[in-house]
C-alpha positions in Angstrom: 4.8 -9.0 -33.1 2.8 -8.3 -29.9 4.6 -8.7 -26.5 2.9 -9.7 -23.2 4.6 -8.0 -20.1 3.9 -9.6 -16.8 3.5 -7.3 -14.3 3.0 -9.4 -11.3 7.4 -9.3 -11.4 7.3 -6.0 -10.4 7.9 -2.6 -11.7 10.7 -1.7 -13.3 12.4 1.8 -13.1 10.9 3.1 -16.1 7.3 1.6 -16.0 7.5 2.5 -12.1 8.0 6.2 -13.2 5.0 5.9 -15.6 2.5 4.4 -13.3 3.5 7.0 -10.7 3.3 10.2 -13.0 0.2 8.6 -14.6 -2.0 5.7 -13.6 -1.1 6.8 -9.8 -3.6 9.9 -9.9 -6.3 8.3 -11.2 -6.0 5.4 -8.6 -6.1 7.8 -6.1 -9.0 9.7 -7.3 -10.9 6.3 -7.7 -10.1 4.9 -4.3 -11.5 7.9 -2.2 -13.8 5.6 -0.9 -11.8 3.1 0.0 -9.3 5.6 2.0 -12.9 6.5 4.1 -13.4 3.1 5.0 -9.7 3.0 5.7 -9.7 6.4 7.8 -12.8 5.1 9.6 -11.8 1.4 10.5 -8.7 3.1 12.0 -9.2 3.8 15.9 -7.6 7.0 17.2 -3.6 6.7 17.5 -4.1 3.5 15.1 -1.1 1.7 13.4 -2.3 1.5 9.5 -0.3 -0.1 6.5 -0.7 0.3 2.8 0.7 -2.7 1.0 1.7 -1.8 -2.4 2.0 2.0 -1.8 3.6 2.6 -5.2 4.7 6.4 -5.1 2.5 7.1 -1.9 -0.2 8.8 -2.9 -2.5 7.3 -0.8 -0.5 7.2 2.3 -0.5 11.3 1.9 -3.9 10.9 1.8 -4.4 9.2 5.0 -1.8 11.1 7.3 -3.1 14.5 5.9 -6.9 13.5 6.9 -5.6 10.8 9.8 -2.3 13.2 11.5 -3.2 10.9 14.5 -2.3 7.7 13.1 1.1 6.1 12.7 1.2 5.1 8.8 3.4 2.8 6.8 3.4 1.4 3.2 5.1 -1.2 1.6 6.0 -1.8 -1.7 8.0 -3.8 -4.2 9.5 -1.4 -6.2 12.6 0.0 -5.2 12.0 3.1 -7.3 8.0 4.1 -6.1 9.0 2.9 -2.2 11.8 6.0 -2.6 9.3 8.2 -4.6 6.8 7.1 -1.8 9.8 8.2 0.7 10.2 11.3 -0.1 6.5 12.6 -0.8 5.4 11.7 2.7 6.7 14.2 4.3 4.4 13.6 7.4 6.3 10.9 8.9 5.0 7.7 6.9 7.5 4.5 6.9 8.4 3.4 3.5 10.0 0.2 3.1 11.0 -2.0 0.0 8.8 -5.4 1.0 7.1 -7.6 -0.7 3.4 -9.0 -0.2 4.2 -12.3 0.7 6.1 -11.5 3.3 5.6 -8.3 5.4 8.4 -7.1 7.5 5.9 -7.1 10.8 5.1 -8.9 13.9 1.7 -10.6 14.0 -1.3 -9.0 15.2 0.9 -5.5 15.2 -1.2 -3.2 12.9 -5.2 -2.3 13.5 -5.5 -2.1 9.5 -4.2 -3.0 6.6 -5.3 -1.9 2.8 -4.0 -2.3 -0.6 -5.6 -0.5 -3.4 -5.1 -1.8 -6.9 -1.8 -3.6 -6.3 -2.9 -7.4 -5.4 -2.7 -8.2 -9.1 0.7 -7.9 -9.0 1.3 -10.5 -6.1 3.1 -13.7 -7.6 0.3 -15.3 -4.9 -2.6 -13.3 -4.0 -3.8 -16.5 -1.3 -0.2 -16.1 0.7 -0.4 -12.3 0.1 -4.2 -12.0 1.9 -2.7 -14.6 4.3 0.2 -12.0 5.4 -2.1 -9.0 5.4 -4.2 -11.0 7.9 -1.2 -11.9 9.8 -0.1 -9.0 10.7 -3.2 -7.2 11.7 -4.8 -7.4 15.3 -7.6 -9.9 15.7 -10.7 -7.4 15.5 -8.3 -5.0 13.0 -9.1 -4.8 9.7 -7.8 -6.3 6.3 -9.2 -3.8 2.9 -8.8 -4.4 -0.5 -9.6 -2.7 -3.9 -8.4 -3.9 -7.0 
């Protein structure tokens, strides 16, 4: 008998530490790109969120290139927002959020990404929406999924 899992619930503990120890590093090696685009959309001293940071891989990434910039991430799991937590040791926020409804003022961020985690969103439409909500008119909204 074949099982379908639904991941747009959300991570568990156990499939959170397999996606962190293994799907993780190859996301992050894939969205190097991305991260560039990221890194270079951000103006000096920027505010820059990752929604859907999982484990944080990618928010290491950014404050180790970017030390300027005050970074955040976001992310539904309880488990890879506290692995997330403690790997970014360079002064990243981590928070437990969700998508559809970011815990920030409007217009408050210069950019927002999200790499491979908008399949997940229970409503990817309300999700953009948020994204755009919180970042500055002119800022910029990236996604890679």
């Amino acid at each position: 008998m074949a099982a379908v899992v639904d991941f747009r619930r959300g991570y568990g503990g156990l499939e959170s530490r397999f996606y962190d120890a293994v799907i993780a590093p190859g996301t992050l090696a894939a969205s190097r790109r991305l991260l560039g685009l990221v890194s270079a959309a951000a103006p000096s001293g920027g505010r820059v969120l990752d929604v859907g940071c999982g484990g944080g891989q990618a928010l290491m990434a950014l404050a180790t290139t970017r030390p300027d910039l005050w970074v955040a991430g976001i992310d539904a799991s309880p488990w890879l927002a506290r692995r997330a937590a403690t790997r970014t040791s360079l002064g990243a926020r981590v928070q437990v959020a969700s998508a559809l409804a970011l815990p920030y003022a409007d217009a408050r961020l210069d950019v927002a990404y999200s790499l491979f985690s908008v399949k997940h969103w229970p409503d990817r439409r309300r999700g953009l929406a948020e994204c755009a909500r919180v970042v500055r008119p002119g800022g910029r909204v990236l996604v890679a999924d």
